[in-house]
C-alpha positions as CSV (number, residue, x, y, z in Angstrom):
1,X,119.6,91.0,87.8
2,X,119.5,87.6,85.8
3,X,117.0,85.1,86.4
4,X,116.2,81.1,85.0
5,X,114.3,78.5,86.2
6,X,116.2,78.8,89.9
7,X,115.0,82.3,90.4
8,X,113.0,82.8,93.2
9,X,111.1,86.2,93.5
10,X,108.8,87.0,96.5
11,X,107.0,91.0,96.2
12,X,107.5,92.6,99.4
13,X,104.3,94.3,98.4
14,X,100.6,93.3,97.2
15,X,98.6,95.7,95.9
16,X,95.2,96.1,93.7
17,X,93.9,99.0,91.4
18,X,91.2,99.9,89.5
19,X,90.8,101.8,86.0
20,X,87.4,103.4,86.6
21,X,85.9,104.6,83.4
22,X,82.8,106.4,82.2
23,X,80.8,106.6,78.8
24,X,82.9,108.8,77.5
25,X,86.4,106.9,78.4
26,X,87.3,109.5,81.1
27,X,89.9,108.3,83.7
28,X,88.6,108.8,87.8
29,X,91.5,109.9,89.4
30,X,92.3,110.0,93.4
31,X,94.5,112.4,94.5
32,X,95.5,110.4,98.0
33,X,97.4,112.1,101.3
34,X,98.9,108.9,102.3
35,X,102.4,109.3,104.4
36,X,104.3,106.8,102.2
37,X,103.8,108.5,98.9
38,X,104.6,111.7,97.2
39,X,101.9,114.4,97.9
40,X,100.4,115.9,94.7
41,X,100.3,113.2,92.5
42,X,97.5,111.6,90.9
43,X,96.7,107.8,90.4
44,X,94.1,105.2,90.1
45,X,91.8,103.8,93.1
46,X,93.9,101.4,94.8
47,X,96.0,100.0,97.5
48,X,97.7,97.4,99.5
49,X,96.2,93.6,99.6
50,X,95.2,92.7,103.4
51,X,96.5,89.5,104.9
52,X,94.0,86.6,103.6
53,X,92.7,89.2,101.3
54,X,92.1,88.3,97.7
55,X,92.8,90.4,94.7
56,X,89.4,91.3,93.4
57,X,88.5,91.7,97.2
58,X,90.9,94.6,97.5
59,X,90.4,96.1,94.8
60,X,86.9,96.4,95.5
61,X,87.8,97.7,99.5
62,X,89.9,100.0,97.9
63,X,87.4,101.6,95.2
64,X,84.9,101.9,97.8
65,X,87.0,103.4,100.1
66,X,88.6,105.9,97.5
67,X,85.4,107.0,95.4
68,X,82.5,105.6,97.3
69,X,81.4,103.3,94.4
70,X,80.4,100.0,95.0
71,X,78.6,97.0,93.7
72,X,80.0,96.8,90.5
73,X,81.8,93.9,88.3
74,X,85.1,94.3,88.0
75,X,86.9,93.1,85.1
76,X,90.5,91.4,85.4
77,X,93.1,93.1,83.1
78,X,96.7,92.0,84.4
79,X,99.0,92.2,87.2
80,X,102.4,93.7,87.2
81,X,105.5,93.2,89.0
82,X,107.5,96.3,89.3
83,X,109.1,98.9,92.2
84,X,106.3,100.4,94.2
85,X,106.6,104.1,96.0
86,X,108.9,102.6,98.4
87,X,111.0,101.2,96.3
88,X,110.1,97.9,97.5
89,X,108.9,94.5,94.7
90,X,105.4,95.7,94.5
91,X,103.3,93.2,92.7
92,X,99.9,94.6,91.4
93,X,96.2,93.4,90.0
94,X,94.8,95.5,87.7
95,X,91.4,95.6,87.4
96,X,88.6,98.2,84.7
97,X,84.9,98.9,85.4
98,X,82.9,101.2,83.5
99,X,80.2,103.3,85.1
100,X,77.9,106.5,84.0
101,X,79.2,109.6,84.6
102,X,76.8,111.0,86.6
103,X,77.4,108.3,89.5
104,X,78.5,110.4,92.3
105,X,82.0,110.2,93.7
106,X,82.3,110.4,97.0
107,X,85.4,108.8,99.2
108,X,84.7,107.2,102.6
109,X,88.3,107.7,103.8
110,X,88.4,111.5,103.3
111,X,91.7,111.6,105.6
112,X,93.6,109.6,102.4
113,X,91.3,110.9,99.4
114,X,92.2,114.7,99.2
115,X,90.4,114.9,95.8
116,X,88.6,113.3,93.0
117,X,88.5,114.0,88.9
118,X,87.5,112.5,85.6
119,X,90.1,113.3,82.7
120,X,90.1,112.0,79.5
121,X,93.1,109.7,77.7
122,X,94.9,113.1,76.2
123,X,94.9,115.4,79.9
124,X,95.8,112.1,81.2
125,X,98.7,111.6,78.8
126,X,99.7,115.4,79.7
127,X,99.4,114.6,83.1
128,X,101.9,112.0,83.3
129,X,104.3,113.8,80.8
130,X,104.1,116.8,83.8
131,X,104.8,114.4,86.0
132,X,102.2,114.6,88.0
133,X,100.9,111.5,87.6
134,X,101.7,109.4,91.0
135,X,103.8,106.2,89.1
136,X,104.4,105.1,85.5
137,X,102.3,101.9,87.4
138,X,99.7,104.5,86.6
139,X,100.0,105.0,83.1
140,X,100.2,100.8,82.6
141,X,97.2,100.5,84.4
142,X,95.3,102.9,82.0
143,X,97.1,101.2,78.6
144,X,95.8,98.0,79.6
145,X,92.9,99.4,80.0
146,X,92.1,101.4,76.7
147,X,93.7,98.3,75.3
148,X,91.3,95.7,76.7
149,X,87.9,98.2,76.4
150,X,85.8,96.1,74.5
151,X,85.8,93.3,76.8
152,X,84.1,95.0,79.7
153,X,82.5,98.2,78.2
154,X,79.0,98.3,78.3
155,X,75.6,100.6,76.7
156,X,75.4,102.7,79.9
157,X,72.1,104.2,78.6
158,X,71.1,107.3,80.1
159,X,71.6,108.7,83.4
160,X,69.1,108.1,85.4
């Protein structure tokens, strides 16, 4: 498909995710059961964009509803426009946050969130070459992450 200055492109799907990180630059990945994506497959908190929802909003629905966490400042990384699991224009903000490892994980919508688990960037990368990593949205999300980590990484201290 060509496209210039005419070109008009409307996603038929908004979405938001989050790269959730700890001190140690593991990954927190959800393994979801939701009927409209393939089952196994690991990916980043996330989901769809409500009606008069806004980005950051979402994102922060989502990561509560998917890990339990809350409260936290979210940093902007991008937003992509690519197919989504349905095949449909899926257009999604990406979003990092750091936290301390010994936060706990719990999600609130344990019908969607089968599971929950840190990996670091190299079981990540093996993940995805295995394919069982849920969308090569995924893997960009986690790129622009590692590649934007000094602007919101922070001294995490101790755990407390």
């Amino acid at each position: 498909m060509q496209f210039d200055e005419t070109s008009v492109v409307t996603p038929a799907y908004f979405a938001s995710s989050v790269v959730v990180l700890d001190e140690s630059l593991r990954i927190l990945l959800v393994l979801e059961d939701k009927p409209n994506i393939k089952q196994g497959l690991w990916g980043t908190p996330g989901g769809g964009i409500e009606s008069g929802e806004l980005p950051i909003d979402a994102a922060k629905r989502e990561l509560f509803e998917e890990t339990g966490l809350q409260n936290l400042q979210l940093h902007f990384l991008e937003s992509f426009l690519n197919r989504g699991d349905r095949e449909d224009l899926l257009m999604c903000y990406t979003f990092a946050v750091q936290i301390h490892s010994s936060r706990e994980i719990n999600p609130v919508m344990t019908d969607e969130i089968l599971q929950t688990r840190w990996v670091d960037k190299l079981e990540f990368d093996a993940m995805y070459a295995n394919k069982i990593i849920r969308s090569h949205l995924t893997k960009l999300f986690v790129e622009s992450a590692f590649g934007a980590i000094k602007a919101f990484t922070t001294d995490l201290g101790e755990p407390a």
